[in-house]
N, C-alpha and C positions, 0 to 999 in steps of 0.2 A: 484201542481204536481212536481216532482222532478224533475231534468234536469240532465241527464248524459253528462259529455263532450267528444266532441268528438277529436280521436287524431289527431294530427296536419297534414296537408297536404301537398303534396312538391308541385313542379309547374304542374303536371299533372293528378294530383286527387288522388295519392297513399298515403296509410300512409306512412308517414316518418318514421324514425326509431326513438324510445323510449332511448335518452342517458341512459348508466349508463350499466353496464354488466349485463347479464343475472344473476339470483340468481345460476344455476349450476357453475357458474366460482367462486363467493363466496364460496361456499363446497368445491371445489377445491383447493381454494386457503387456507381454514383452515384445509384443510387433509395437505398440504404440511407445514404448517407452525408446525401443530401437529409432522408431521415425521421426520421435522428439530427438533424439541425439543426433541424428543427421540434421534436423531442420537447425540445431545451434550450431552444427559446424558449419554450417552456409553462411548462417547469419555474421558467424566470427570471421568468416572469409571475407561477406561482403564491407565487414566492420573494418576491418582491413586493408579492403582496396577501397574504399571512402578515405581511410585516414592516408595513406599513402600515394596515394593520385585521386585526389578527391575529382579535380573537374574533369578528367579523362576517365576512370571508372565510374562515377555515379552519371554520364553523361547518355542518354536517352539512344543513342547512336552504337554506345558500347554496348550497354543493358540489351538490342536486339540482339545484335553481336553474338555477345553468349548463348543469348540460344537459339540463334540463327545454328552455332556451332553443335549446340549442343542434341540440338533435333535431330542431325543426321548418325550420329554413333548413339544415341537414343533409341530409332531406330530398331538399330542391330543387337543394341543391347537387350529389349520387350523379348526379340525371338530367343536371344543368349539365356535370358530368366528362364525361359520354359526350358533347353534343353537341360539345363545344369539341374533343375528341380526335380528333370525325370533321372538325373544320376549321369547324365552325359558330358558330354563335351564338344565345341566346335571352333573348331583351329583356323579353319578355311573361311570365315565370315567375309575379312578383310578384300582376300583374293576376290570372293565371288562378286562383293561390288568393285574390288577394278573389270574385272570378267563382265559383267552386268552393265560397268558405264561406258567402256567404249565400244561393246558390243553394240550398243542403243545408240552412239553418238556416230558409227559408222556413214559415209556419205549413203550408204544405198538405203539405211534408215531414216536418213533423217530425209527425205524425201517422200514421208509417210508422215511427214509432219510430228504434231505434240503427241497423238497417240500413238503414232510409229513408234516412239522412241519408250511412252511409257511403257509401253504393251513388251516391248523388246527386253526394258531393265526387269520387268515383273518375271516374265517366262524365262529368262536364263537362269535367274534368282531362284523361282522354281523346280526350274530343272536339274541343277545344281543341288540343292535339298534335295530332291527324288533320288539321285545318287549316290549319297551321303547316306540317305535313308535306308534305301535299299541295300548295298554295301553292308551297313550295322545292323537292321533289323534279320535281315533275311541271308545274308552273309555272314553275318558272325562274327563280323571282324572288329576290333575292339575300337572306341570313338576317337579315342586317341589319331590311329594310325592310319582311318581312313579319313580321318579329316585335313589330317596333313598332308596325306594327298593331295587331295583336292587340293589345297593350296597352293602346291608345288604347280599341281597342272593346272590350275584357274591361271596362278600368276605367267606362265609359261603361255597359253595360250593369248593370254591379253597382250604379250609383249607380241606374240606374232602377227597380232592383228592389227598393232600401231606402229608396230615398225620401229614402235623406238620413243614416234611422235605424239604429240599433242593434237586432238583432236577436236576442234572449233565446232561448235553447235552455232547455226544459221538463221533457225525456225527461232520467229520472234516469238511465238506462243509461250514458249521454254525460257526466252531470255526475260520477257514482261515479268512472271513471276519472280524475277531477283529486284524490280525496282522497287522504289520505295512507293510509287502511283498504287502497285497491288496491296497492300499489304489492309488487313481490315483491321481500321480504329485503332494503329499504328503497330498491329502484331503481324511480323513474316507469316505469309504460307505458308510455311516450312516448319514456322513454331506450328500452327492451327494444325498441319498434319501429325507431326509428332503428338501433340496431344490428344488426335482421336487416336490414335494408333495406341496411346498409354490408357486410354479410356476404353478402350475394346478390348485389347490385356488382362486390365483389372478384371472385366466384366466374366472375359472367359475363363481364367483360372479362378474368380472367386464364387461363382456364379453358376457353372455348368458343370456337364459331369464329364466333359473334356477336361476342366481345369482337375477335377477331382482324383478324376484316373493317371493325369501327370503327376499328381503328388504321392499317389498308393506305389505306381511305378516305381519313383526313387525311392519311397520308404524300405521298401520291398517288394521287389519286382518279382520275386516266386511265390508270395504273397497274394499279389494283385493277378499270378495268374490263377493260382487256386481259387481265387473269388470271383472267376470269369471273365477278369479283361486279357483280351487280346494285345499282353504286352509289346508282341511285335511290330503289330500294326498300330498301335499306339505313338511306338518310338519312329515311324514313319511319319507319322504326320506332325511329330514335333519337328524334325529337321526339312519336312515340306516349309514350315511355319517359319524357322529360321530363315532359309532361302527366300521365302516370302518379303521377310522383313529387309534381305541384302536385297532385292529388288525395288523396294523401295525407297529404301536409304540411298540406292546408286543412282535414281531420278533425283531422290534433293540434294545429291551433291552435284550431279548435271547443273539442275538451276543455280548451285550456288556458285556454281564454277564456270558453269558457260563452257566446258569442254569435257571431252574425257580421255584420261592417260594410268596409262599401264601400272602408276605408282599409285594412284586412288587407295584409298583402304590400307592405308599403308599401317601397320599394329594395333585394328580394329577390334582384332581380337581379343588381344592382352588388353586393352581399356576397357572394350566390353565386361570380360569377365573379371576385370579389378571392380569396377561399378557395381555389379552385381552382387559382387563379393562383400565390398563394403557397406552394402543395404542390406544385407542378413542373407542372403540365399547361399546355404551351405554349398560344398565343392563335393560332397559325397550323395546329394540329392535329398528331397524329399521336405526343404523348406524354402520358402524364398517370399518374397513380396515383388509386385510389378511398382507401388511404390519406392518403396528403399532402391530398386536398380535406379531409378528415374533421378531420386535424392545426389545418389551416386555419382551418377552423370554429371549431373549440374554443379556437384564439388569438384572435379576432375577438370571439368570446361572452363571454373571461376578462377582456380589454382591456376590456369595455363594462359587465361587473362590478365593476373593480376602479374605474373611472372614476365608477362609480354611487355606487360606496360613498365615494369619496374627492369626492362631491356636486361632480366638473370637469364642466363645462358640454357640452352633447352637440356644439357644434362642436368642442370639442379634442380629442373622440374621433374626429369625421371627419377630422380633419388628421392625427391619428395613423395612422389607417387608411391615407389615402392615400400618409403617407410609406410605409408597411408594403406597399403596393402597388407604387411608383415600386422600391424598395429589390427586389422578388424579381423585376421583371421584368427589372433591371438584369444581377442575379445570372444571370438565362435566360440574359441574351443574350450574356455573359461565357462560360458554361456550351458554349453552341453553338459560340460564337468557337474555340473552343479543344476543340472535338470535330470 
C-alpha cells in the first residue's frame, strides 16, 4: 500500500511552511520579465528612429502622432486581449468599425450632433458583439466561422451604405477634438481615451471575478463549468465587450479622420491579434496581460513610424511584422515547453 508523506512539523504540531515561492509569484515574475522585454524593444525602436531621423522622429508632433495612431487599434486590441484569453477568436473587429464609422457618420446621424454619432458608433459596435455572441455562445458555432462572417457582412453592408463614398463629418464638436486647442497638457483625446480604456481592462480582468472567470474559461472551459460559471453567458459578454471596444475605436477614428468609409478597419484584426500575441496572451486561451497587448501596439505603431519616415515601402513593414509575429509565438511555445 502506498505511503503518502506527511509534511514536516514545527515544535507544536503545525505544518511548517513548504520552502520555495508559491507557483503565483512564478507567473508574476515571468509577466514582468515578458513586459521588461517589450519595454526594451520599444526602447530599441525608439533608439532607432532617434538615430535614423533624429529631428522627424524625436519631433513632439510625431511622438503624438504615434499614439494618436496607436489609441485607436489599441482600442480594439483591450477587447481582442479578453476574447483570445477566454480561448476565442474575432475576425470581424475590423469590419465592425467600418460598420460602426459610417453608420455614425451618416447625414441623418450627424444631424444629432456629437452624441448622435457617439451613441450610433457604440450601439452598432454593440450590437455586432451581441451577434457574434449569440452565434458562438448559444449557437454553437465555432469563433472562427462566425466571425468571418460578420466580417464579410459588416464589410458588405458598410459599402452599401457609402455607396462607395467618403463620408464628411460637419458637426464641429467631432472635428474640435482632432485640433491641437483640445488636447490637455499637450496629450490627444484620443491618447486620454485609450488610456482609460487600458486602465479599466487592467482593473477588470485583474481585479474582478469577470476578469477571473475569462481566464478559468480559456484554461478550461468544462472546468469553469463544473465550478459554476456560466461559460456561455460568460463568452457573450466577452464578444459584447469586443463590440463595445469597435465602437469606440470607430468614434476615434471619426475624430481622427473627419469622415467615415467603407475601408476603415481595414486588417484590424491581424494587428489586433499580432499585439496581443506578442504581449504574451496565448492563441489557445487562458493567459494574456492587458499590459503586454498595449506594449504590443505601441511596437507595431513605432515600427510603421519609423518605416514611414525612412519612405521603406508598406510590404517591408508587413514582412517585418510578420517575422515579429512568427518570432513571439516561438518564444510562447518555448515559454510553455519549459513550464
Amino acid at each position: 500500500m502506498t505511503q503518502h508523506a506527511s509534511p514536516p512539523r514545527d515544535g507544536t504540531g503545525k505544518a511548517a511552511p513548504v520552502d520555495g515561492p508559491p507557483a503565483w509569484r512564478g507567473v508574476i515574475a515571468r509577466a514582468d520579465v515578458r513586459t521588461l522585454s517589450l519595454l526594451g524593444v520599444l526602447a530599441v525602436l525608439v533608439i532607432i528612429g532617434g538615430i535614423t531621423k533624429p529631428d522627424e522622429f524625436l519631433d513632439t508632433r510625431n511622438l503624438q502622432l504615434v499614439l494618436t495612431q496607436a489609441s485607436v487599434i489599441g482600442v480594439v486590441t483591450v477587447g481582442m486581449t479578453f476574447v483570445i484569453i477566454s480561448g476565442g477568436i474575432d475576425l470581424s473587429v475590423g469590419a465592425i468599425v467600418a460598420l460602426a464609422s459610417v453608420w455614425a457618420t451618416t447625414v441623418a446621424t450627424q444631424e444629432y450632433g456629437f452624441f448622435g454619432i457617439l451613441f450610433t458608433a457604440i450601439v452598432v459596435g454593440v450590437g455586432c458583439g451581441l451577434v457574434n455572441g449569440v452565434l458562438i455562445a448559444y449557437g454553437a458555432m465555432v469563433p472562427f466561422i462566425a466571425t468571418l462572417a460578420m466580417l464579410a457582412s459588416a464589410r458588405g453592408l458598410a459599402l452599401q451604405i457609402t455607396d462607395g463614398r467618403t463620408q464628411i463629418v460637419t458637426v464641429d464638436g467631432i472635428l474640435d477634438l482632432g485640433e491641437r486647442d483640445s488636447y490637455v497638457l499637450g496629450v490627444p483625446p484620443l491618447v486620454l481615451v485609450f488610456a482609460a480604456v487600458t486602465v479599466i481592462g487592467w482593473l477588470v480582468l485583474n481585479r474582478t471575478t469577470f476578469g477571473r472567470r475569462t481566464v478559468a474559461v480559456g484554461g478550461n472551459a468544462e472546468a469553469a463549468r463544473l465550478a459554476g460559471i456560466d461559460v456561455r453567458r460568460q463568452r457573450l459578454y466577452l464578444y459584447l465587450l469586443s463590440g463595445l471596444c469597435c465602437g469606440i475605436a470607430a468614434f476615434l477614428l471619426i475624430v481622427l479622420s473627419g469622415s467615415g468609409q467603407n475601408t476603415n478597419g481595414n486588417l484590424y484584426e491581424l494587428d489586433a491579434i499580432a499585439a496581443a500575441i506578442i504581449g504574451g496572451t496565448l492563441l489557445s486561451g487562458g493567459r494574456g496581460t492587458i499590459v503586454g497587448s498595449v506594449l504590443g501596439v505601441l511596437i507595431f505603431t513605432t515600427i510603421t513610424n519609423i518605416f514611414a519616415l525612412n519612405n521603406l515601402q508598406s510590404d517591408v513593414q508587413q514582412i517585418a511584422k510578420g517575422a515579429i509575429i512568427v518570432a513571439a509565438v516561438l518564444v510562447q511555445r518555448r515559454t510553455a515547453s519549459t513550464t
